[in-house]
C-alpha positions in Angstrom: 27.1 -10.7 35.4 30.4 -8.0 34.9 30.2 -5.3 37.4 31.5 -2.1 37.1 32.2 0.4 39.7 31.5 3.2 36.9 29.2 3.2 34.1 28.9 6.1 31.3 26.4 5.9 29.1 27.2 7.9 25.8 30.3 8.4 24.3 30.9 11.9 23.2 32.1 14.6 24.9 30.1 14.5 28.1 30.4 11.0 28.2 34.4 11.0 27.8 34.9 13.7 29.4 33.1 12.1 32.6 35.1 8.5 32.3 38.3 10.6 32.2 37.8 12.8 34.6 37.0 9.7 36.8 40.2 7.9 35.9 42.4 10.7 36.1 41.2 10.9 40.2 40.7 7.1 40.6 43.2 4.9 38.5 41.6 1.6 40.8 38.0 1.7 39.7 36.5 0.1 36.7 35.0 2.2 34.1 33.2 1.2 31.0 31.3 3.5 28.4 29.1 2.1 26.3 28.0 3.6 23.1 25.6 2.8 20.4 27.7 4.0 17.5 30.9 3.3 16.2 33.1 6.4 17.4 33.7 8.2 20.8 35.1 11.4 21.6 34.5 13.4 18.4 34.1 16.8 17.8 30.2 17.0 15.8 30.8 20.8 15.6 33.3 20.5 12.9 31.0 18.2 10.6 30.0 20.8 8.4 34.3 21.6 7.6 34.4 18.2 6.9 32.1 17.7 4.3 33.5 21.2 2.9 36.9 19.2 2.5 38.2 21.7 4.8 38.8 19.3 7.3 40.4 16.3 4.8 39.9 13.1 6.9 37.3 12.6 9.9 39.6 11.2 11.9 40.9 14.7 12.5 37.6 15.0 14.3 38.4 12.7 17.0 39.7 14.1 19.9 41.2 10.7 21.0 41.3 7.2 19.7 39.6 4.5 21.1 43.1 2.6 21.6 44.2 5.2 23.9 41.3 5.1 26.1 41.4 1.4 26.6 45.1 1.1 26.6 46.7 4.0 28.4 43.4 5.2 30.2 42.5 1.8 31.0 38.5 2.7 30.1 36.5 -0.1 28.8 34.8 1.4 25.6 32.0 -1.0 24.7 30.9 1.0 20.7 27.8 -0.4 18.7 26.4 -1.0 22.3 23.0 0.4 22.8 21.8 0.1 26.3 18.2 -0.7 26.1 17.1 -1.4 29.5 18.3 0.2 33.3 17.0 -0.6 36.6 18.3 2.2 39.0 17.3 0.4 41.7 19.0 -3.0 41.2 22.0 -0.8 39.3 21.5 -2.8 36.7 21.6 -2.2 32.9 21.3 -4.3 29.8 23.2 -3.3 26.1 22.6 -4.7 23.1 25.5 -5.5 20.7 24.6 -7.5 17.6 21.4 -8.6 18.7 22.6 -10.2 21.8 21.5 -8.9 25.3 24.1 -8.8 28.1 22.9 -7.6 31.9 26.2 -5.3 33.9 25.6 -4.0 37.6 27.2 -0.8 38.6 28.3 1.6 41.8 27.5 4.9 40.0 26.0 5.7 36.5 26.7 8.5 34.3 23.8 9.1 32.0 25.4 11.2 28.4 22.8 9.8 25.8 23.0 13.5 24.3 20.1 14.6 21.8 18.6 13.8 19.1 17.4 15.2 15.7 14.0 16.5 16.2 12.7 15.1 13.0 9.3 16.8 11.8 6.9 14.9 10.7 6.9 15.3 6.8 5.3 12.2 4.8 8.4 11.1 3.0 10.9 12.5 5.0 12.5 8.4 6.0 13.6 8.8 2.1 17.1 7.8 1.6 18.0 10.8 0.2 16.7 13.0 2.8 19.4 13.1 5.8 19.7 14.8 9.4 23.4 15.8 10.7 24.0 14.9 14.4 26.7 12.2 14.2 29.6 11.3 12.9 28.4 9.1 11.0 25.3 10.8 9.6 28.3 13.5 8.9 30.2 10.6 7.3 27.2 9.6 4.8 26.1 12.8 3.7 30.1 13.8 2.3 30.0 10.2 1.0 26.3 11.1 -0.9 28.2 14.0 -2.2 31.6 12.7 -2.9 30.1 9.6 -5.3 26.6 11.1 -6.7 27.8 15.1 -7.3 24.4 16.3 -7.0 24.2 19.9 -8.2 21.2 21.1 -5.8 20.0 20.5 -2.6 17.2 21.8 -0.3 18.1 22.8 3.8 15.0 22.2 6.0 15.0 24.8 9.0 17.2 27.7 9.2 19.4 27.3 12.5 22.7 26.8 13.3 23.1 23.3 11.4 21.5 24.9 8.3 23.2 28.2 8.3 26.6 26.0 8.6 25.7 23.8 5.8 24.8 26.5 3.0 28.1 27.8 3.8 29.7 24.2 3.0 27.2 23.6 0.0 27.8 26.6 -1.6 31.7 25.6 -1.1 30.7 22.6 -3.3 29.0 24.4 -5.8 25.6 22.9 -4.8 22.3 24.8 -5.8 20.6 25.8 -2.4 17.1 26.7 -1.5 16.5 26.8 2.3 13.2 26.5 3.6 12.0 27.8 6.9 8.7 27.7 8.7 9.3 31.1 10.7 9.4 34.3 9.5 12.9 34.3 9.6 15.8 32.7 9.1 18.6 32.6 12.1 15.1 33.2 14.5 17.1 32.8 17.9 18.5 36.4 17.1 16.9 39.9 17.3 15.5 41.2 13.8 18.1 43.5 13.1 20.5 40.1 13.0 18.2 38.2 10.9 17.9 40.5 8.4 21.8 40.5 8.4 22.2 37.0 8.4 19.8 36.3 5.1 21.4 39.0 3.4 24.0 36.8 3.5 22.9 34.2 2.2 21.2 35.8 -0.5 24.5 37.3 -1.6 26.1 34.0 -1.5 23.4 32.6 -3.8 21.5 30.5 -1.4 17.2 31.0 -1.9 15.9 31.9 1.2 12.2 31.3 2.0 10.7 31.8 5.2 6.9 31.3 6.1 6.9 28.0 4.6 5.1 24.7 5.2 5.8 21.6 4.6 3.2 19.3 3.1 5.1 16.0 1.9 8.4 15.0 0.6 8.5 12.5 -2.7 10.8 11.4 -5.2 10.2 13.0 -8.5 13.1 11.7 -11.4 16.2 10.9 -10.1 16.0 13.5 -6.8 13.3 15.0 -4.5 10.3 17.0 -4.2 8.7 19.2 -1.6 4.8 20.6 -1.8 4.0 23.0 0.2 1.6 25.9 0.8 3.9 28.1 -1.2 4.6 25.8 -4.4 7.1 23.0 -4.9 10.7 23.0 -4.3 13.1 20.2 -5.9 16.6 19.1 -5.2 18.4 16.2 -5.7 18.6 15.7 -1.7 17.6 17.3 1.4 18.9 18.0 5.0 16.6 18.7 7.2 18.0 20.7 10.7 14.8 21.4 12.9 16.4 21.3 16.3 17.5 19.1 19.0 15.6 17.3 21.4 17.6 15.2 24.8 17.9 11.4 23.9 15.5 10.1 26.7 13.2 7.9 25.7 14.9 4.9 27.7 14.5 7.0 31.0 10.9 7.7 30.4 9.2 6.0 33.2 12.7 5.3 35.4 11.9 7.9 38.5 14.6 10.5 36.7 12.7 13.8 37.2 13.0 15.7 33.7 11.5 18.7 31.7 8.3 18.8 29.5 10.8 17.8 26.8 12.7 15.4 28.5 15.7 17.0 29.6 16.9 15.5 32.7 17.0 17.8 35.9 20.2 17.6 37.5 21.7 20.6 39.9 25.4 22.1 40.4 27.0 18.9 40.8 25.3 17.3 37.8 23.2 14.8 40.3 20.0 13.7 39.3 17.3 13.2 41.8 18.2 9.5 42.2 21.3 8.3 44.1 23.9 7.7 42.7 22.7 8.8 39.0 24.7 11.7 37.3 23.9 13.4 34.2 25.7 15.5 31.8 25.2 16.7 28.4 22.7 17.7 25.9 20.4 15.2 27.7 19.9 17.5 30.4 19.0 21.1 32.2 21.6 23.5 32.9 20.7 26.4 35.3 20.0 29.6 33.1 22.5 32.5 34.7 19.8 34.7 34.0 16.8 33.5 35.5 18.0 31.1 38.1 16.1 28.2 36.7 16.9 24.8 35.1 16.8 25.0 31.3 17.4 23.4 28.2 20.9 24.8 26.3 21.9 22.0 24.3 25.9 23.4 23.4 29.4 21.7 23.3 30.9 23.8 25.7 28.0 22.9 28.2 28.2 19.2 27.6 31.9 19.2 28.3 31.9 21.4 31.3 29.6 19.5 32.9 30.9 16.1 31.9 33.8 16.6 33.6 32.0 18.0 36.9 29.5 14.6 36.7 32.7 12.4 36.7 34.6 14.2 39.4 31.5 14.4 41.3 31.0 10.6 40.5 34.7 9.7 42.6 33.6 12.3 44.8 35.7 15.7 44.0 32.8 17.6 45.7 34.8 20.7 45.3 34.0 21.4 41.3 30.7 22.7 40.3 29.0 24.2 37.4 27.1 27.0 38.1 25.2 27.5 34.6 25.4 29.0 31.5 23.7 32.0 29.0 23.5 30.0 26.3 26.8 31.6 24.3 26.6 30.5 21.2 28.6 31.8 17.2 27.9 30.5 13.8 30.0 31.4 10.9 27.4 32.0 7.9 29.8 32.0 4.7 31.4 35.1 5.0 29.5 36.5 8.1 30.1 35.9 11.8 27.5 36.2 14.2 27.1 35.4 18.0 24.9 35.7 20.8 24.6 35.9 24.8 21.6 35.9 27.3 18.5 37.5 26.5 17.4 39.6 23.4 14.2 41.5 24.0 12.0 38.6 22.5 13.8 35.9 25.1 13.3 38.5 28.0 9.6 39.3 27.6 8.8 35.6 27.6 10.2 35.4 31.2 8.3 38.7 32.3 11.8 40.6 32.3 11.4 44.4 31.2 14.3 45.5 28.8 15.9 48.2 26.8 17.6 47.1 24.2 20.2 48.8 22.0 21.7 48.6 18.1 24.8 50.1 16.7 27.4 49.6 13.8 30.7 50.3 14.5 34.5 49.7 13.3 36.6 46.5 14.1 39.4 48.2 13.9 40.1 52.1 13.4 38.9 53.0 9.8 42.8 53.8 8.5 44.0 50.6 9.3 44.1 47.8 6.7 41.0 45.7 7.2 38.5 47.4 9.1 34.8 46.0 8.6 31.5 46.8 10.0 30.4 45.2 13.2 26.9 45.3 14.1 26.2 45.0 17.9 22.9 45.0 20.6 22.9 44.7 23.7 19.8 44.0 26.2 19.5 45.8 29.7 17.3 45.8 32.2 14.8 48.1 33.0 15.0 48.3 36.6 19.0 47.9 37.5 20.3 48.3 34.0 22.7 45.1 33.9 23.6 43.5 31.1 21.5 40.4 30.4 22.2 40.1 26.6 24.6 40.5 23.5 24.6 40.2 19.8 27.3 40.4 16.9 27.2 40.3 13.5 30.0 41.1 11.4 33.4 40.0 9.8 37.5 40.6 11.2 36.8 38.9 14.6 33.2 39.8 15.2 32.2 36.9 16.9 34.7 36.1 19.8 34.0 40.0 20.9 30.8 38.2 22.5 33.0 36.6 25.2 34.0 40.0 26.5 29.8 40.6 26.8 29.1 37.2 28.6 31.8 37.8 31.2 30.2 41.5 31.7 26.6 39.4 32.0 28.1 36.9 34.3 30.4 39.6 36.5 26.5 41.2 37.0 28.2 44.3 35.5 25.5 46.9 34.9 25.4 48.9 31.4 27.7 51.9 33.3 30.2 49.8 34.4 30.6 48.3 30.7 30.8 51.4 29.2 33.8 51.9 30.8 35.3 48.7 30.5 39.4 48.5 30.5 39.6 46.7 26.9 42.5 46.3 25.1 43.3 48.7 22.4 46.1 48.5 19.1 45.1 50.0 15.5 45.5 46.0 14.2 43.3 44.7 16.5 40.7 47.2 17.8 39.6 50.6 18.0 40.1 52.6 20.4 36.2 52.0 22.1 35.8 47.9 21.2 32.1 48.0 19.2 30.5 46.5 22.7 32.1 49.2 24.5 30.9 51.8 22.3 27.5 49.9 22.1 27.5 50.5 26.2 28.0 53.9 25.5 25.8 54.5 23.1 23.1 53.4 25.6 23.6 55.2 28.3 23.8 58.5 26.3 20.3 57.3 24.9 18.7 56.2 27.8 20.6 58.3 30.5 20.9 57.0 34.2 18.0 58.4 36.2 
């Protein structure tokens, strides 16, 4: 039976982030990852770009080939290995590669499984035609399906982040769109005031947007697809369907790992789990919430990576490196539309018991002489009873997004509404006006709702 001092399981960024940040410390120790597809280290955010033929080859996507990993990092990558079976007790696991079972023992153990689709379940939604986008290869298949049938419609399932990305690639292909959502909204993470941006969007950009809808079954109907539901049917000639994430834990199920009602594995600071020797990092697991001091569920690339690297340092015990938590930051680009979000709106706050003001302007991204000004829409949240910052939102175009970096920093400095509205940005006619748009939005407030 191999042994290895290190085990990762998962092979994406928290996993390879974990095995390196272990190697670069320790160049003794053995380190394999194993992974049950067929690439490692790739970047699933740019998916969408791909399939739009911005991005011309997915191997752009990889961050770094397998070859240099084994060769150079000396990391044994073990791909189209699924582990199906660990004993954390015996530090034992058992992968599956081609049918065959082999049994490894390990010192430590990295857990980076990730998450999975959360696949609804629709009555015909395992047809062929009807695809989810979460790897690379799914990624893969789906600009293949388009590439050799040219389908000239399609239907998106759920309107988040996956969806709002892909009508912006379809509609770059000159493929019909209808997307179908079962909230009242569209984009339903955001405050109203966003939403009702955000479908605008789409609407201009041709996509049909229809919210309130369920889903009865899926069939085949000619040569593509058909949807019934409660509102009439809906064909395409495929379908993606993007209704969330949920962690990839099923193996762990009855292990001893403490996890969420959804899965998610608890792990603290140093991304330890509650077992010895167990680390976890990734969209597989909790990340403490800034806001509320309590382990949540934030399934983002920049989490997974952060605290991939803190679970492998932690693993060859760098003790010094923690990660805190996060707010959840998160920006889509919706055709021509960026949007972005920090912390709490109103809705996220009152579910916590967390009285808010909240706050909506439009404002200039840069001063309205210069060349290329545009609207940006901003709101922020504050609290009732110290008035800090606990949330942001941006809509707009001209470098609307990134301006909700300057709002999480404020939120994570504790910086009260007062303090932001005063805020030493940076100021030149090309970039900015003179009061940023979440400067001014700080102002704005406090003139509203004066200090008492």
């Amino acid at each position: 039976m191999t042994h290895f001092n290190l085990i990762v399981i998962g092979g994406d960024g928290a996993g390879m982030g974990a095995a390196s940040q272990a190697r670069r410390i320790n160049k003794d120790i053995s380190i394999a990852v194993f992974e049950k597809g067929e690439h490692v280290s790739y970047a699933a955010c740019g998916m969408p770009y791909f399939i739009s033929d911005d991005i011309k080859d997915y191997k752009e996507l990889i961050a770094i080939d397998i070859d240099e990993f084994i060769d150079k990092r000396k990391i044994i990558i073990k791909t189209m290995s699924e582990v199906t079976e660990v004993d954390f007790q015996q530090k034992k696991i058992t992968a599956s590669h081609k049918g065959e079972l082999t049994h490894y023992t390990y010192d430590r153990i990295v857990i980076a499984t990730g998450a999975a689709a959360a696949i609804p379940a629709i009555p015909g939604v395992e047809n062929e035609d009807v695809f989810v986008l979460r790897t690379l290869r799914q990624g893969i298949n789906i600009k293949e399906y388009i590439d050799n049938k040219k389908p000239e419609s399609a239907i998106l399932i759920g309107g988040g982040f996956i969806s709002l990305e892909m009508a912006e690639t379809l509609t770059k292909k000159n493929i019909k769109i209808t997307l179908l959502e079962k909230m009242d909204s569209v984009a339903s993470l955001w405050s109203p005031e966003i939403q009702k941006i955000v479908a605008e969007e789409l609407i201009k950009q041709g996509v049909t947007v229809k919210t309130g809808v369920d889903i009865e079954n899926i069939f085949k109907e000619g040569e593509g697809l058909a949807i019934n539901t409660k509102s009439g049917k809906f064909t395409a000639d495929f379908i993606i369907v993007s209704t969330g994430a949920k962690p990839n834990t099923a193996l762990f199920k009855n292990s001893g790992l403490q996890t969420l009602q959804n899965g998610a594995i608890i792990i603290d600071e140093k991304c330890r789990t509650n077992l010895k020797d167990v680390f976890a990092a990734g969209d597989c697991c909790t990340v403490k919430n800034l806001i509320t001091g309590k382990d949540d569920y934030m399934p983002m690339a920049t989490t997974a990576n952060k605290q991939g690297r803190v679970a492998g340092l932690q693993a060859v015990n760098v003790t010094t490196e923690i990660f805190k938590g996060a707010l959840g930051s998160q920006m889509v680009k919706v055709c021509d539309l960026e949007v972005a979000k920090t912390g709490f709106n109103k809705s996220d706050a009152e579910k916590h018991g967390i009285e808010v003001i909240d706050d909506f302007i439009e404002w200039k991204s840069r001063p309205g002489y210069y060349p290329g000004s545009d609207t940006v829409y901003v709101k922020l949240t504050i609290r009732k009873d110290n008035r800090k910052i606990i949330g942001g939102e941006l809509a707009g175009k001209d470098g609307a997004a990134l301006r909700i970096n300057t709002v999480a920093t404020a939120i994570t400095a504790g910086m009260t509404v007062e303090d932001f509205a005063y805020l030493d940005t940076g100021y030149a006619p090309p970039f900015s006006p003179v009061w940023d748009p979440v400067v001014a939005a700080a102002q704005n407030f406090i003139k509203r709702v004066p200090e008492k």
